[in-house]
C-alpha positions, 0 to 999 in steps of 0.5 A, spaced: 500 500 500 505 505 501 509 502 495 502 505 491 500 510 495 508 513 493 507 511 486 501 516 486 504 522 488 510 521 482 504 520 477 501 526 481 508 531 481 510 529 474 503 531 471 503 538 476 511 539 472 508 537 466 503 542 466 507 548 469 513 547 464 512 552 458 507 556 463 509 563 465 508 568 471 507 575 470 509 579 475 507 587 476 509 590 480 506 596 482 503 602 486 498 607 486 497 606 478 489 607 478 490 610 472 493 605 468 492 598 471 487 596 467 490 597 461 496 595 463 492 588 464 487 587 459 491 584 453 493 580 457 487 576 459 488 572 453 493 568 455 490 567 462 485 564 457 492 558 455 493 557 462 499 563 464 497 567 471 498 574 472 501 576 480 500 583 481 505 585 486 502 591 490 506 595 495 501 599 499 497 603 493 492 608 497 488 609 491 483 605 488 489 600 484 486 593 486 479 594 486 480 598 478 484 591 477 477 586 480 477 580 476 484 581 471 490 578 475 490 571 479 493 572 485 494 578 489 502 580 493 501 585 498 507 587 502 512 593 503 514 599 498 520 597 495 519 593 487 524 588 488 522 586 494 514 587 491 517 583 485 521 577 489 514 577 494 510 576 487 515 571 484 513 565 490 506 565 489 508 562 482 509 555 480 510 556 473 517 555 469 518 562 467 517 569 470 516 575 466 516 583 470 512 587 468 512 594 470 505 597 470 505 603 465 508 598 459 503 595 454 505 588 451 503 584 446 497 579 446 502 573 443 507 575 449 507 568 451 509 565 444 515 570 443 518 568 450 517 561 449 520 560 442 526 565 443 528 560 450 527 554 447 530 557 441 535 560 443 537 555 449 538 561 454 536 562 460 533 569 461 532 575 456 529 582 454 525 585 449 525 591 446 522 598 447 518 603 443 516 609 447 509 611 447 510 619 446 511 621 439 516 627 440 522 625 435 526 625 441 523 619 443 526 615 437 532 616 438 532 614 446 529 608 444 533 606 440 539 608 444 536 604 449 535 598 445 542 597 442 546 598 449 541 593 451 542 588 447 550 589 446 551 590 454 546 584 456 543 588 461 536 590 460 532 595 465 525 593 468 520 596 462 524 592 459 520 585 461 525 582 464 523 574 464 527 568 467 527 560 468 523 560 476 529 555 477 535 560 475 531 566 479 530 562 485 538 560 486 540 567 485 535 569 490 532 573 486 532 581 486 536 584 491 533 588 496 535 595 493 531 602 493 533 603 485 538 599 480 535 592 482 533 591 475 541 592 473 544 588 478 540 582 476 542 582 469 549 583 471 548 577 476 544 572 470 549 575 465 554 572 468 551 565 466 548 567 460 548 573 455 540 574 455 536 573 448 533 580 445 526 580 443 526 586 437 521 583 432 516 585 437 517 591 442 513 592 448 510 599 449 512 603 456 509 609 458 513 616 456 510 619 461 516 622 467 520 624 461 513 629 458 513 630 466 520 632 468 523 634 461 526 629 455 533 632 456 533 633 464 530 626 465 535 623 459 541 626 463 538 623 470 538 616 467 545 616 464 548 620 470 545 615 475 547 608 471 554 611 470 554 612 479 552 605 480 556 602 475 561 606 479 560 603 485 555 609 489 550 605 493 544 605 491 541 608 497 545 614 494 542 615 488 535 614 490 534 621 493 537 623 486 531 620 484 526 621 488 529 629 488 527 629 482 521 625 482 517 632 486 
């Protein structure tokens, strides 16, 4: 009797990874973003529909995010402000093979789950990225995204929105973000580049919102970006820097 009853639970985990392999989980995290959520959220639906989740990661929002986003994600992680530690409290409530981050302001396509799944399987590697297109019209933004796409996928470090997606596994024994107020995006793409140069989804670019250069200014906002990069890439702690950015953010 215990010999079948063990048999059952190997029949029973094997057909649980069967239906988890090639399956992602689609982390948002987010904050007081009532405005933009359900758009964010909507495209996705249909790939609930083929069996993927949507975790959102909320941080404390203290507007109406959660109820705007009623009935459009799967599981709710609620915790402290900070994306990584919002983003790596998300990442445990999944039990899909493949994590994608997803900032709140940026739009995916519907085949998001097709692009991701061929480009690991065809490419053999263990993370990857996509390109950006940038939602404001001004002709500045053309050249910024495409600046952005081409240091991205030359450097093999790519930014937050810029939907980073990774193997569960992988996430999981480099402990996933760390725990930093700003640059976690960067750090982890340093530590998983170190295993593997990422794989760049161009055919198909995500569209991130624009709206802190229109806030702040293009250039202002340009020079920011850049002026921080090269102080992290420096060595300045990135408690540092997030008060050059949280200044900035007034």
């Amino acid at each position: 009797m215990a010999v079948l009853r063990a048999a059952v639970q190997v029949v029973v985990a094997h057909l649980a990874n069967n239906m988890n392999s090639n399956k992602i989980s689609i982390i948002i995290p987010c904050l007081n973003e009532e405005k933009i959520i359900r758009d964010t959220l909507l495209p996705l639906q249909n790939l609930r529909q083929r069996g993927h989740e949507i975790i959102i990661a909320d941080g404390g929002s203290s507007d109406n995010t959660i109820n705007v986003a009623s009935n459009l994600y799967d599981q709710l992680a609620t915790g402290e402000k900070g994306r990584a530690l919002q983003m790596n409290s998300a990442a445990k409530l999944s039990s899909n093979d493949i994590l994608c981050f997803l900032h709140a302001d940026t739009f995916a396509p519907e085949n998001l789950d097709t692009l991701i799944i061929d480009a690991l399987h065809k490419s053999q590697k263990i993370w990857g990225r996509f390109n950006i297109n940038l939602c404001g019209k001004h002709w500045l933004f053309r050249i910024i995204e495409t600046s952005i796409n081409i240091r991205s996928c030359i450097s093999g470090v790519a930014s937050g929105d810029q939907g980073i997606f990774v193997y569960r596994n992988v996430f999981n024994k480099l402990n996933g973000f760390k725990v930093i107020p700003l640059m976690e995006d960067i750090e982890l793409s340093k530590r998983l580049r170190k295993k593997s140069h990422p794989v760049c989804i161009t055919s198909t670019p995500l569209i991130t919102s624009s709206r802190r250069w229109e806030k702040h200014g293009i250039l202002t906002t340009v020079f920011l970006m850049w002026s921080l990069r090269l102080k992290y890439f420096m060595g300045v702690p990135a408690e540092q820097l997030e008060n050059l950015y949280r200044h900035h953010d007034k």
